[in-house]
N, C-alpha and C positions, 0 to 999 in steps of 0.2 A: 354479715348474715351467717348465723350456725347452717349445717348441715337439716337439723331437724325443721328452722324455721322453713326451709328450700323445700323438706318433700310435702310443709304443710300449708306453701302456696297451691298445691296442686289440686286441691279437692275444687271441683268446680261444677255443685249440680245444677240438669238444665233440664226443667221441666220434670224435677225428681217425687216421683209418685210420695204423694205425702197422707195420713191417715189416719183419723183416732178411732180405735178398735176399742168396742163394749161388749164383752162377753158375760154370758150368767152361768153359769157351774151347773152339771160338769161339760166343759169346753178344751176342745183342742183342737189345731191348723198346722196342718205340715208347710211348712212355705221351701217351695220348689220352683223358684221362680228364676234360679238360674246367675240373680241380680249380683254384681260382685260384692257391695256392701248394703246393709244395713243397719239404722241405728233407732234404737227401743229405747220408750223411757215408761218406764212404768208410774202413771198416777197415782189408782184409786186399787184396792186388792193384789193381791198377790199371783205370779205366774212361773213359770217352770219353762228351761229353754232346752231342749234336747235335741243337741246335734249328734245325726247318723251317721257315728263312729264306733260304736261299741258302745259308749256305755263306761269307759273305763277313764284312768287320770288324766292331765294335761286338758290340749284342746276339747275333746271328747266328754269331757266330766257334764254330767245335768248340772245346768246352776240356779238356785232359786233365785229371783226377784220377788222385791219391795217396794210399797210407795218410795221416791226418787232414784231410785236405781238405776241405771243407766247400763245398756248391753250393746254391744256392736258385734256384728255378725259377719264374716267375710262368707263370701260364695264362691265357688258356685254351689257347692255340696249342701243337700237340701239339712232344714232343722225341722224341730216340732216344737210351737207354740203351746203351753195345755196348762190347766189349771193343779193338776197332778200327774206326774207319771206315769198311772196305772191307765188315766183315758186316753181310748181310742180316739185316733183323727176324725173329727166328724166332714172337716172339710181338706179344701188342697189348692195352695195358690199355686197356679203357673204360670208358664212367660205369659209377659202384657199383665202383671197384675189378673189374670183371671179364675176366677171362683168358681170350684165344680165341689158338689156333695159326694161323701165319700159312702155310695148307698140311699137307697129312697127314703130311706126314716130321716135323713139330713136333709132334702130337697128343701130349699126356703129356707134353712135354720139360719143364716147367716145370710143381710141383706144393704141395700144402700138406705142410711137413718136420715140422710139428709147432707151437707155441704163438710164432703170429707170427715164424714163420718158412717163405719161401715159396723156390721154386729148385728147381737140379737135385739139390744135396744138403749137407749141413749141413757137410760137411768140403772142400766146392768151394773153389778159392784167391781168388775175387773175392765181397767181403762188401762190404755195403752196408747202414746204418740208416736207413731211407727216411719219413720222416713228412709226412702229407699234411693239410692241408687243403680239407676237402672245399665247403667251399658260403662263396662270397665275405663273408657279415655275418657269420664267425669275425673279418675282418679289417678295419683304417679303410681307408677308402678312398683317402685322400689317401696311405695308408703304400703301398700296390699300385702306385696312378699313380705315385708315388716312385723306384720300382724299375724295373733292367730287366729284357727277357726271362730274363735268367740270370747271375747273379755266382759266382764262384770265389771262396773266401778259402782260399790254400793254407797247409799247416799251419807252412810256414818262417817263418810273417809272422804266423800267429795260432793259438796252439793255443788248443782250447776246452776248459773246463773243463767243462763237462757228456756230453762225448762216453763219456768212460768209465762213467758212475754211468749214462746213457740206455743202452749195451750192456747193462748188467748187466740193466737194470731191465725191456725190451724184451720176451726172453722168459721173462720171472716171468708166474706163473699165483698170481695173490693176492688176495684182496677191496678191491677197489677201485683193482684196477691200468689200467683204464683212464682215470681220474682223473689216478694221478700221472702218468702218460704225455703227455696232454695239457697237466699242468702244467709238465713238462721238453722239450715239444714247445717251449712259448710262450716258454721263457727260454733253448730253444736260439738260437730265429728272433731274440730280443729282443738277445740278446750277439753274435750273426751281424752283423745290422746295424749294431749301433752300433760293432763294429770297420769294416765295412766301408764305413759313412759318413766315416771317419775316413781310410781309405785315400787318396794319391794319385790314383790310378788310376779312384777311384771317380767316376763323375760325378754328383757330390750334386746332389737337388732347388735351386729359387733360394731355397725359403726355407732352406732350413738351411745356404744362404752365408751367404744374410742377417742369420744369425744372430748372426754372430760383429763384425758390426757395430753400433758401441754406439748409434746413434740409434734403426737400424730392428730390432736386437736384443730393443731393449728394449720397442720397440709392440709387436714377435710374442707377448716371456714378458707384457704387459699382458693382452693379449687370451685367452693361454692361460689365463694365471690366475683368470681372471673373464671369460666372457664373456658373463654374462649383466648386466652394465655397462650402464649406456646409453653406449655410447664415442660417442665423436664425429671427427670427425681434426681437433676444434683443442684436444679433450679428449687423445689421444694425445699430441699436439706438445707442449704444453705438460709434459704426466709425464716425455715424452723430453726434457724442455730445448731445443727448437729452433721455428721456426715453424708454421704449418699448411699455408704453401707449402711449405718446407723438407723439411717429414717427407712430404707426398703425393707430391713430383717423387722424393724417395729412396728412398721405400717400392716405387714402381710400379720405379724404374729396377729395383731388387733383386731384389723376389718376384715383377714381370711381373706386377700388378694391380696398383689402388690400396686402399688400405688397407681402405675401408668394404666394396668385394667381397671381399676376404680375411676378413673379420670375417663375412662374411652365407656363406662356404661353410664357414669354422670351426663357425658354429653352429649351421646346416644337418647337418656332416655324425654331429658330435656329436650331435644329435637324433637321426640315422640307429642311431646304436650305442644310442643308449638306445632307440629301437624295438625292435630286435632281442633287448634284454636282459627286454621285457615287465617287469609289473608298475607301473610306473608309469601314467597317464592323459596324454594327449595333450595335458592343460592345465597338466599337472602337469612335462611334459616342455618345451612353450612356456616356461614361469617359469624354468627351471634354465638354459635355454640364450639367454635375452634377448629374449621375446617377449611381448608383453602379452599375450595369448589362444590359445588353442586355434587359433580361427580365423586370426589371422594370423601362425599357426605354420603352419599346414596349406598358405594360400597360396600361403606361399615355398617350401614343401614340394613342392608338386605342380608348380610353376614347374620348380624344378631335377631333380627324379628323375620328373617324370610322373605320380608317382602321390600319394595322397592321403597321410598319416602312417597311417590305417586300413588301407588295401590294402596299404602296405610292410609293417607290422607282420603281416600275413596270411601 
């Protein structure tokens, strides 16, 4: 298993607010909801995403969307939704998905159309399939920090193959359709990425350069593979064919660490997700991930995230 495959088991929505928005011009929604991710696909008209950063290049940049386009948004830092630039928020999503008008002349303008479907009205020219993410341990950590405030993958450069069957599925009222939704949520986010780690334009994490480099390639897929290893970095070197100087001066140039703290936030954060997943023991969780004991699982634990592996799992 690569590196990329590993952070892209992690997406896991549960019960993830899911929503096709119909807006009619001129429209715009701040969404301040806090949520860590979300992921837009634009149907029917056109929209405009403006995250509050300025206004200026990189993450910050307005970016327009198109029928297929696809957008993913990291949180918490609120955006605006709008059909131009220049319109005001009529409305404001907050935590719990909740809708407040921004002003009495908006009171009612945005309403529930029927079975996960929210807007002015169901035959508005601007549609949008909106799935959110609501509480950050749906997702790895390391995949978040990855990411910027906001990617566009336009549909010229990538169509998705789930955009249609997630329409369809969206507003079905079925026994146990919030399940599958969530499961066509996680392999929209899963196919989003890994086209747009691939992009030019993208500016990939250092590890998943480094990936494609065959000394320090091959530590990252060791440590994926198994890391509950006792590695060592002259146990790496030697599996990658090269020194134990050779792989630590190349590894840090690459991923910007040196290998053993890459190894200690891998295993760490993997613990993190198997917290969240419950049912395992904390001793039980130390052994899967490369620790001799509960105790000094919890250690390293509370070192990096503050808190104990009991308080996080709380």
């Amino acid at each position: 298993m690569d590196v990329l495959a590993g952070l892209l088991e992690g997406p896991r929505a549960r019960g993830a607010f899911m929503i096709r928005a119909c807006f009619e011009p001129p429209w715009a929604v701040r969404i301040a909801d806090g949520a860590p991710l979300s992921v837009m696909v634009m149907v029917e008209g056109e929209a405009w995403i403006l995250p509050e950063g300025g206004g200026t290049g990189g993450a910050d940049k307005p970016r327009h969307i198109r029928p297929g386009d696809i957008a993913v948004a990291r949180g918490p830092d609120p955006y605006v939704c709008c059909d131009d630039p220049a319109t005001e928020p009529r409305a404001e999503i907050g935590p719990g998905q909740e809708c407040r008008p921004l002003g009495p002349a908006h009171a009612g303008r945005y309403k529930d159309l029927g079975v996960r479907q929210w807007g002015e009205s169901p035959d508005a020219p601007a549609k949008m399939l909106i799935g959110t993410y609501q509480l950050r341990g749906e997702l790895t950590g390391r995949l978040l920090d990855a990411l910027p405030a906001l990617l566009v993958l336009p549909a010229e450069v990538w169509r998705c193959p789930f955009t249609p069957l997630l329409a369809e599925e969206i507003v079905r009222d079925e026994p146990g359709q919030d399940v599958v939704l969530d499961r066509l949520l996680d392999l929209l986010l899963i196919a989003s990425l890994r086209a747009w780690f691939s992009r030019p334009e993208a500016d990939a994490p250092a590890w998943y350069r480094a990936m494609g480099d065959p000394v320090v390639g091959r530590a990252l897929r060791l440590i994926q593979d198994d890391p509950a290893h006792p590695w060592t970095v002259v146990g790496l070197a030697e599996r990658a064919g090269v020194s134990r100087a050779a792989l630590a001066r190349r590894f840090t140039e690459l991923v910007g660490e040196p290998p053993m703290a890459y190894l200690t936030g891998w295993r760490l954060a993997l613990a993190a997700d198997l917290l969240r997943e419950g049912g395992a023991t904390v001793a039980a969780i130390a052994r899967r991930v490369g620790y001799g004991s509960a105790f000094a699982l919890s250690t390293a634990f509370k070192r990096e995230y503050g808190l104990s592996p009991q308080e996080y799992r709380a």
